[in-house]
C-alpha positions in Angstrom: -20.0 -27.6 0.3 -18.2 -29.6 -2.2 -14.5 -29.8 -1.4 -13.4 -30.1 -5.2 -10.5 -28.1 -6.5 -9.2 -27.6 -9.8 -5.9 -27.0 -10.8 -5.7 -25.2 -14.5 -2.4 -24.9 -16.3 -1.3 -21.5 -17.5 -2.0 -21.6 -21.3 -4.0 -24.9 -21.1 -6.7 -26.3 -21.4 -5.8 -29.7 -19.3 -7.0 -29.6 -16.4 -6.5 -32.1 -12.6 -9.6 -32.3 -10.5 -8.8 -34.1 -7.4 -10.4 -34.5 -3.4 -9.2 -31.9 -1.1 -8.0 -33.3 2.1 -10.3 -32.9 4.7 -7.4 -31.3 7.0 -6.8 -28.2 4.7 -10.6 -27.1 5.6 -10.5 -28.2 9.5 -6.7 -28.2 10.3 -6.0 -31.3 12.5 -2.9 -29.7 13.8 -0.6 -27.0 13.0 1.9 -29.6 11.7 -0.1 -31.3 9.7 -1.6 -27.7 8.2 1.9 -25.7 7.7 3.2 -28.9 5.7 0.3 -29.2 3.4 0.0 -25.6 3.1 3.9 -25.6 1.7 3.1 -28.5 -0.6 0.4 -26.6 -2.3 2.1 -23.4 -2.5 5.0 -25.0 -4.0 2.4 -26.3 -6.4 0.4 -23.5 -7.8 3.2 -21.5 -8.1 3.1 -22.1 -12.2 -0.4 -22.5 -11.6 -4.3 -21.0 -11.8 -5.7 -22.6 -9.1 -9.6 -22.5 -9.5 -11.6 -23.6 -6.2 -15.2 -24.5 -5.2 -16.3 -22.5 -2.8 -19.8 -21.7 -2.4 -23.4 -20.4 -4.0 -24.3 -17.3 -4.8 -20.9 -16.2 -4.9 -20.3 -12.3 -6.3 -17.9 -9.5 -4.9 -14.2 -10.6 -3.2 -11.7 -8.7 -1.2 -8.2 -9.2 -0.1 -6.9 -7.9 3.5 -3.6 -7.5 4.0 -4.5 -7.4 7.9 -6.3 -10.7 8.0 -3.7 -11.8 5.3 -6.8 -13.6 3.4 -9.6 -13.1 1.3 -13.0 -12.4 1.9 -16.2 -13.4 -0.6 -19.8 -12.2 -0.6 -21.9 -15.3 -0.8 -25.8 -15.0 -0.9 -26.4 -18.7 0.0 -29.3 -19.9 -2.0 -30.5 -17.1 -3.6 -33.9 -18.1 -3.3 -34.3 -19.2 0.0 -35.3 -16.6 2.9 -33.3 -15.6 5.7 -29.4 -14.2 5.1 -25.9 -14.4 3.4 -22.4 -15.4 4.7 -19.1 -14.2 4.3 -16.9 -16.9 3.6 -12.9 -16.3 4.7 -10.6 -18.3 2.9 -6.8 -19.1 2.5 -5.2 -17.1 0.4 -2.9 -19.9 -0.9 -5.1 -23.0 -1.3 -8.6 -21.0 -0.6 -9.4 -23.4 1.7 -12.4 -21.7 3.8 -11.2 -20.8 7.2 -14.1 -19.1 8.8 -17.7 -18.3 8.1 -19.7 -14.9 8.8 -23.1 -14.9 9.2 -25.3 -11.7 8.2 -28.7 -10.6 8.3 -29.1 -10.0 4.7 -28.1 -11.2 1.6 -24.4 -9.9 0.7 -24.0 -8.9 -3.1 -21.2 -5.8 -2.9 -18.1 -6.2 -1.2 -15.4 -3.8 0.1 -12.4 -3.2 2.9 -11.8 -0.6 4.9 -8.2 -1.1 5.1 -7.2 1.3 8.0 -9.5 -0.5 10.3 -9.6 -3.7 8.6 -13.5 -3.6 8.2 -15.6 -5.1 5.4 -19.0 -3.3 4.2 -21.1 -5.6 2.5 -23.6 -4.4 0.3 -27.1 -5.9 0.6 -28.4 -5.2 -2.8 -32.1 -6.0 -2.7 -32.5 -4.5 1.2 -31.3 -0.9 0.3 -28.6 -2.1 3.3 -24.7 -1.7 3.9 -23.5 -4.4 7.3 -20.1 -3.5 8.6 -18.1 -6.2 10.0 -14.7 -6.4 12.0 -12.9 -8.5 9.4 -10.4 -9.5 12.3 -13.2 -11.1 14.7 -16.3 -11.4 12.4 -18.3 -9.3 14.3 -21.3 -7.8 12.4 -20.6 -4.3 14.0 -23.6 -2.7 12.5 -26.3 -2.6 9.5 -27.7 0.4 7.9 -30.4 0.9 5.6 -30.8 4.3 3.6 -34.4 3.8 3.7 -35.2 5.3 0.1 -38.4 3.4 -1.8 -38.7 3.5 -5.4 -41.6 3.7 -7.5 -43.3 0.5 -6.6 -42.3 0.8 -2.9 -39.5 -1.3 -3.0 -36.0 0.0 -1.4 -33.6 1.0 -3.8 -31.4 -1.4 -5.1 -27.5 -0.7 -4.4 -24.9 -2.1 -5.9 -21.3 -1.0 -5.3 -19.1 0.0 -2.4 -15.9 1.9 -2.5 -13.8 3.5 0.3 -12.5 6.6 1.1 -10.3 5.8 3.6 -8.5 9.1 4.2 -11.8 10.9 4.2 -14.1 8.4 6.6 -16.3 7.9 3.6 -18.1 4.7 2.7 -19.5 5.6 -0.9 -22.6 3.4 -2.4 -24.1 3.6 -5.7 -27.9 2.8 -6.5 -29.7 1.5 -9.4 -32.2 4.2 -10.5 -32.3 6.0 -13.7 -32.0 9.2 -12.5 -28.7 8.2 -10.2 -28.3 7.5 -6.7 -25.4 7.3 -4.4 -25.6 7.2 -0.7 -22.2 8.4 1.3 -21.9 6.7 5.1 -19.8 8.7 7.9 -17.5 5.5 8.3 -16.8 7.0 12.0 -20.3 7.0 12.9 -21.4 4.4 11.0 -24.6 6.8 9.8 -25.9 8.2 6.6 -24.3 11.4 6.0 -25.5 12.0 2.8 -27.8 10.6 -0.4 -28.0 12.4 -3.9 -30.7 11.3 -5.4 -32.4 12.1 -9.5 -29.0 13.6 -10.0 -29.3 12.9 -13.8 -26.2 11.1 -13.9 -25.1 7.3 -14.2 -24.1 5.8 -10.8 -24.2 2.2 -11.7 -20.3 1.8 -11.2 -18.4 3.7 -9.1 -14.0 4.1 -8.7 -12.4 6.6 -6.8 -9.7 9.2 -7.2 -8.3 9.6 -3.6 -5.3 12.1 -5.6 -8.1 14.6 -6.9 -10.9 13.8 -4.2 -12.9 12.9 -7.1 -15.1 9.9 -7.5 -16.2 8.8 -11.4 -19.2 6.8 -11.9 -20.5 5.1 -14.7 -23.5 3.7 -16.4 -25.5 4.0 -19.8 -23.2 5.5 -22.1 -21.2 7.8 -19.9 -19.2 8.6 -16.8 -19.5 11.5 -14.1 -17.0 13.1 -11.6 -18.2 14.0 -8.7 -16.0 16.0 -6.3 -15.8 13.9 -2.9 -15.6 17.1 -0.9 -18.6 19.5 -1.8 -20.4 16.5 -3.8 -21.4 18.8 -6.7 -21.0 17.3 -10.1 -17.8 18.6 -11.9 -18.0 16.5 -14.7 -20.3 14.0 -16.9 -18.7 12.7 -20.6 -21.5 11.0 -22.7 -21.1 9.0 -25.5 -22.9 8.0 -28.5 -25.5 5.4 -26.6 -25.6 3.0 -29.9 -22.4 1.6 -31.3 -24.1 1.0 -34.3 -27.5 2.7 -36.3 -30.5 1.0 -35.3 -28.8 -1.6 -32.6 -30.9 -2.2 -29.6 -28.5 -2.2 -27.4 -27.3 0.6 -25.7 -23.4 1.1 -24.1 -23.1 0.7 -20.9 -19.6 1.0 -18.7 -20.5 -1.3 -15.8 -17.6 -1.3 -14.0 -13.9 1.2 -14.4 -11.0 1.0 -13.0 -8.4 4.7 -12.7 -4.8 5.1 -14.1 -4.7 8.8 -12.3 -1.0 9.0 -13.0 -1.6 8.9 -16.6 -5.5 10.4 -16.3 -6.9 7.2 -18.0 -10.4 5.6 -17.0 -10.8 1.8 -18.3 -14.3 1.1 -18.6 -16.0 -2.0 -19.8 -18.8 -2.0 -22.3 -20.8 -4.6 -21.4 -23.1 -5.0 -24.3 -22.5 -5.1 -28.2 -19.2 -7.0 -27.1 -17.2 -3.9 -27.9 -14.7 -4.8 -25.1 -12.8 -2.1 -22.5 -12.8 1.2 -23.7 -9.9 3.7 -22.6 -10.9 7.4 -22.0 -8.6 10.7 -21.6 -10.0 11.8 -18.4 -8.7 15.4 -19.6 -10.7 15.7 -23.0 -13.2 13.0 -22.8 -11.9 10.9 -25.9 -12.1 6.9 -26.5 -8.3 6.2 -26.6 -8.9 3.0 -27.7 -10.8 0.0 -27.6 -9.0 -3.2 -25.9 -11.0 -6.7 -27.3 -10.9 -8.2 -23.8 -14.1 -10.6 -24.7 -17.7 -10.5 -24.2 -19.7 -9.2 -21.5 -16.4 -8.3 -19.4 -17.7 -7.4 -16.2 -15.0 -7.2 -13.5 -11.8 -4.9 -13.6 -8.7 -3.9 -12.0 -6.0 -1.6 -12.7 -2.5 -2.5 -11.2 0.0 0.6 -11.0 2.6 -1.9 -9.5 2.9 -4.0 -13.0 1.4 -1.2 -15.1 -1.4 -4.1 -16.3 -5.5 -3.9 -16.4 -7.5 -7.3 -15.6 -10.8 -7.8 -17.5 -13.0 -10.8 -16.2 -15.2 -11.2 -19.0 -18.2 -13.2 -18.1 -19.8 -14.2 -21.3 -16.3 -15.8 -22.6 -15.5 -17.4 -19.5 -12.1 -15.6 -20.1 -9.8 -13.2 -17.6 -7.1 -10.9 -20.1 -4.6 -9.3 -18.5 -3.5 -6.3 -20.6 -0.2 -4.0 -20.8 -1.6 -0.6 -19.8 1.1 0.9 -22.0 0.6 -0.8 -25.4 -3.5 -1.9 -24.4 -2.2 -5.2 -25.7 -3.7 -8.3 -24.2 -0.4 -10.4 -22.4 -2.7 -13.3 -21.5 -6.0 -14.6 -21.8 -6.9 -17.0 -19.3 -9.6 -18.9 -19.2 -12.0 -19.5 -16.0 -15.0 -21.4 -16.9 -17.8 -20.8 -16.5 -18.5 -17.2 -16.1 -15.9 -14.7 -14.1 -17.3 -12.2 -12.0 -15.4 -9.9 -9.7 -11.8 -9.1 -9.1 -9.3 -7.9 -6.4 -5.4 -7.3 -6.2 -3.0 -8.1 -3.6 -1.6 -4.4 -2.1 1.9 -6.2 -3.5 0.6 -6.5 -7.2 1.2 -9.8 -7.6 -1.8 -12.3 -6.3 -5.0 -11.7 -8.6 -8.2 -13.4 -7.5 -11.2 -13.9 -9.3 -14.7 -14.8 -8.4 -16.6 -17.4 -11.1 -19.8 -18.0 -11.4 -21.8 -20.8 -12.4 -24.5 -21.1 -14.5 -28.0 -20.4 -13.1 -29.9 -23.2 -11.3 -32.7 -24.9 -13.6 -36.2 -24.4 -11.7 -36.3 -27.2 -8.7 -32.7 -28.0 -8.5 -30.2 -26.7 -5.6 -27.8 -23.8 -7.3 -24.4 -24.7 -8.3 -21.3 -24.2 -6.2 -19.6 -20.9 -7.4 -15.7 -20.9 -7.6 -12.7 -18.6 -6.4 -10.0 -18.8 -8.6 -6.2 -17.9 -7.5 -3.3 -16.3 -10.4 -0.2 -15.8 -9.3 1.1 -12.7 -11.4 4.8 -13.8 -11.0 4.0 -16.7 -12.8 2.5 -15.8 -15.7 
């Protein structure tokens, strides 16, 4: 692992690359650790600090239990065998601890209550719980659902219902999948399957015991309770006559105070698109770059993050005015985003660009944004 870190100035493009010191990863002594820990806090303060961490890098969680954050890692993607979870610092993302799974981890997410991560293992048609405290693999549990060509269904996100004991998976199919886990029992409780829905992204509405998911030119609601379908908004699938390409909200994020669903259109670089939850409308349309992938609302600062991948770019956006405060850039492509319970610590995972054929895949990055900062 490469034990580079990069230090970008807010609004800049200068950047300082310089050689971690080898205590901040191994801690020689506490000491030695709590003063260099200070130093680089003091630091980054005014700071994006932008770390190498790993290959194969994709979702990240924060836990206020552990008090650091947590990143899916598939290793090299190529090779056989499983992933890791990497636990880092969540001042200098220096890695303090590895997990090792059975599978490749993609999804991410954190049972907060119980302080356990569920890591989705995308090409197994597997969730693997683990005791974020210890990093004991507690469990792994595969929905055992074969597509067409015999092949387990992909899955691809994770979200919590904490208050309910639900652990809430969406598939890639065309006619919708989502598989809901007894988080108690650690066992399938139930899977809707050619539901004739999009469940490619998934956010919940603990408030309304709702969950929305999203995928090919619309959103559903599903009520967490019964699991019927209450609700399914479509929208014209081409943004222009003749285009190719077809809309697709990848990923939302839920301003239930103010009924608003902020859902990025991933292709035809169209940007986040803001929907009345009550009528179904486009509110507006926020230009947050192209291919913006991960997002996060934050009710604490009344803002919306957009990582937009393509642009290499991560806006953060009034939630009032939909104006873009910030753009930020995080070279090469940012991925995946989560918010300190405070609202003030963003991180960001960032990918690197794909491996030619015969070389070893690039080390992906964690980047840290200090909110108060910016």
């Amino acid at each position: 692992m490469s034990e580079k870190f990069t230090y970008l100035m807010r609004g800049k493009r200068a950047i300082f690359v310089a050689a971690l010191p080898l205590f901040l990863l191994t801690g020689v002594s506490h000491a030695v650790q709590a003063t260099a820990t200070s130093a680089v806090s003091a630091q980054v303060s005014e700071t994006v600090l932008q770390r190498e961490v790993a290959p194969g890098i994709y979702e990240l969680v924060y836990s206020p239990t552990s008090k650091a954050v947590f990143v899916a890692s598939t290793e090299e993607l190529t090779s056989k065998g499983g992933g890791t979870i990497y636990q880092l610092d969540p001042v200098t993302l220096a890695v303090q601890k590895k997990i090792d799974l059975p599978f490749k981890p993609f999804a991410l997410a954190l049972d907060v209550r119980s302080n356990t991560l569920y890591a989705g293992h995308t090409r197994d048609g597997a969730v693997s719980a683990i005791d974020a405290s210890s990093g004991i693999v507690k469990g792994t549990l595969h929905h055992g659902v074969k597509d067409a060509k015999g092949e387990p269904v992909h899955t691809r996100q994770i979200v919590v219902d904490e208050a309910a004991g639900q652990v809430i998976v969406s598939g890639v199919t065309d006619l919708g999948f989502i598989w809901v886990i007894d988080s108690k029992t650690f066992s399938t409780n139930r899977i809707l399957r050619d539901i004739e829905a999009p469940t490619a992204g998934l956010t919940l509405d603990t408030t309304n015991h709702k969950l929305l998911a999203s995928g090919t030119a619309a959103y559903a609601v599903f009520d967490t309770q019964s699991w019927e379908l209450v609700g399914d908004n479509r929208i014209p699938e081409k943004l222009l006559p003749g285009d190719i390409r077809r809309r697709f909200l990848v990923n939302t994020a839920l301003d239930s105070k103010s009924e608003r669903l902020f859902a990025n259109q991933l292709n035809n670089s169209e940007g986040t698109l803001v929907f009345d939850l009550r009528t179904g409308a486009i509110l507006h349309k926020i230009p947050t770059g192209y291919m913006p992938v991960g997002i996060r609302y934050n009710p604490i600062r009344n803002e919306v993050y957009v990582a937009s991948r393509g642009s290499g770019t991560l806006s953060v956006i009034d939630a009032s005015s939909y104006a873009i405060k910030h753009t930020i850039e995080l070279p090469v492509h940012p991925n995946t985003i989560s918010v300190t319970p405070d609202g003030q610590q963003l991180y960001v995972s960032v990918k690197q660009p794909f491996a030619k054929k015969g070389e070893p895949e690039p080390i992906d990055q964690v980047a840290r944004i200090d909110l108060q900062a910016l």
